[in-house]
Residue frames relative to the residue before (quaternion, step in Angstrom):
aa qw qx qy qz dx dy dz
X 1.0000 0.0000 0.0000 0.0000 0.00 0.00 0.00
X 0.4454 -0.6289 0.5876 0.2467 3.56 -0.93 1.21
X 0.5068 -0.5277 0.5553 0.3953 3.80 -1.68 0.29
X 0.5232 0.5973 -0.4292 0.4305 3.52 1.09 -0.79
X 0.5951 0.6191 -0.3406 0.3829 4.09 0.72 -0.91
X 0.8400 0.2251 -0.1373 0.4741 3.37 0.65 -1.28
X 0.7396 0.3348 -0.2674 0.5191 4.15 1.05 -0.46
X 0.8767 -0.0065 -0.1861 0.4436 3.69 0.73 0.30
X 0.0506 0.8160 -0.3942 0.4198 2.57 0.74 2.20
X 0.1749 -0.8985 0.3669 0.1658 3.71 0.19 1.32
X 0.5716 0.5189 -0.2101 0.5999 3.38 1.37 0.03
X 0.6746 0.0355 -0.2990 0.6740 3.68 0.75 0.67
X 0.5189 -0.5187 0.6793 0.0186 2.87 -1.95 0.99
X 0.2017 0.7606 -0.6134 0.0673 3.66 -0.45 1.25
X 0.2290 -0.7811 0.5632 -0.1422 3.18 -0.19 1.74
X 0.7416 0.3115 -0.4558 0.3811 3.87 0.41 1.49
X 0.6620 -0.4666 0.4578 0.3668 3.37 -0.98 -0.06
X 0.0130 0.7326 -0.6769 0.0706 3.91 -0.72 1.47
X 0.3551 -0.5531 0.7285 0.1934 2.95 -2.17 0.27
X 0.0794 0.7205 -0.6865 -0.0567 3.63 -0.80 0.09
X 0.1636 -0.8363 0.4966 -0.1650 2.97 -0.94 2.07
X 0.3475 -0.7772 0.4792 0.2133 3.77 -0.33 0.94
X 0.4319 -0.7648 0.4155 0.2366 3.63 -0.34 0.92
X 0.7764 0.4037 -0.1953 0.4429 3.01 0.44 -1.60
X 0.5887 0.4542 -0.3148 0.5899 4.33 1.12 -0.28
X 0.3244 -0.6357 0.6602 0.2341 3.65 0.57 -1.11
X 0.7202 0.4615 -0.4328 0.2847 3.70 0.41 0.01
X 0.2120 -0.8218 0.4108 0.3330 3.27 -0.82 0.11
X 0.6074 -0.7421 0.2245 0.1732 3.09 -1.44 1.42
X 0.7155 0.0827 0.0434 0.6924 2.73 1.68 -1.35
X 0.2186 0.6973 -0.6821 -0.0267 3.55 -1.53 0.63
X 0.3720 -0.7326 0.5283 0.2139 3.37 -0.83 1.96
X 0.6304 0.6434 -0.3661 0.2337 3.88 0.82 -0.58
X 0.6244 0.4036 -0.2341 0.6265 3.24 1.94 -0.55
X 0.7304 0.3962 -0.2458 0.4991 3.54 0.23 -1.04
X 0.3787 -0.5134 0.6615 0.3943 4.00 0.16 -1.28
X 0.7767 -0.4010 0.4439 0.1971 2.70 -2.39 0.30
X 0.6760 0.4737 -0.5632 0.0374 3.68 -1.15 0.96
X 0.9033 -0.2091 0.1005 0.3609 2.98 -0.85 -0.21
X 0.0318 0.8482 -0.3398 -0.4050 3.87 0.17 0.27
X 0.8730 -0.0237 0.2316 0.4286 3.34 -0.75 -0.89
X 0.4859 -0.5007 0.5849 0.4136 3.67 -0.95 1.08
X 0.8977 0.2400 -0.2105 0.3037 3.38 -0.54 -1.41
X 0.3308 0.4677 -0.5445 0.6127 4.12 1.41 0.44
X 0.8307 0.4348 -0.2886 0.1939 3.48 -0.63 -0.71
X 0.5206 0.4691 -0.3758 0.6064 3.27 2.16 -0.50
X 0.7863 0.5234 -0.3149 0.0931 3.74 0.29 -0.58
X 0.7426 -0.4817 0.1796 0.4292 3.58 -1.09 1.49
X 0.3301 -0.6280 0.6048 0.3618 3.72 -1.06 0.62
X 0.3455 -0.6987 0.6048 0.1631 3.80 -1.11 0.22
X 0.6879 -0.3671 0.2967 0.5514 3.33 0.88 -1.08
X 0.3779 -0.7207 0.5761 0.0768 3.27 -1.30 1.07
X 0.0957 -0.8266 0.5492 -0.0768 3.42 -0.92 1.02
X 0.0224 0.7109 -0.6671 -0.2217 4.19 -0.50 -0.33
X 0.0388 0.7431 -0.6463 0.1690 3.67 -1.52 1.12
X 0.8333 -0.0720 -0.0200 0.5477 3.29 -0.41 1.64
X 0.2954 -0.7839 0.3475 0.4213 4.07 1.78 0.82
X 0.4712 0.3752 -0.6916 0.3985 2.94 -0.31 2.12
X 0.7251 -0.4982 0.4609 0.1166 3.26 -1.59 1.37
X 0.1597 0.7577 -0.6265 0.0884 3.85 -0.06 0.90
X 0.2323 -0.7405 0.6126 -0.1498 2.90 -1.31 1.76
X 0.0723 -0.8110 0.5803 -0.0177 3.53 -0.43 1.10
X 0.0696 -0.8660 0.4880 -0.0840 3.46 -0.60 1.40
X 0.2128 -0.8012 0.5593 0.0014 3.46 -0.81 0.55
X 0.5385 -0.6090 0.4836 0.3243 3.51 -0.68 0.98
């Protein structure tokens, strides 16, 4: 499943606050809880989910290129 599948996804309704972290860099790409809501990146949004997690109620997305 692409990140693009589950955070900019007109047919589901995701209605919390995520991080979307890059594994293999450690950095994180996106966090709506600091920054707000928009769109992220073409190339965030193609990359591979790794694994899904919730910590402190915020969505944690692990992604891979």
């Amino acid at each position: 499943m692409l990140v693009g599948d589950l955070v900019y996804n007109d047919a589901l309704d995701l209605e919390c606050n995520y991080l979307i972290y890059e594994n293999s860099s450690k950095n994180v790409l996106v966090n709506t809880k600091k920054n707000g809501f928009h769109k992220p990146l073409a190339s965030i949004l193609d990359m591979t989910i790794q694994n899904i997690t919730i910590s402190n109620d915020i969505l944690i997305i692990t992604a891979v290129k």
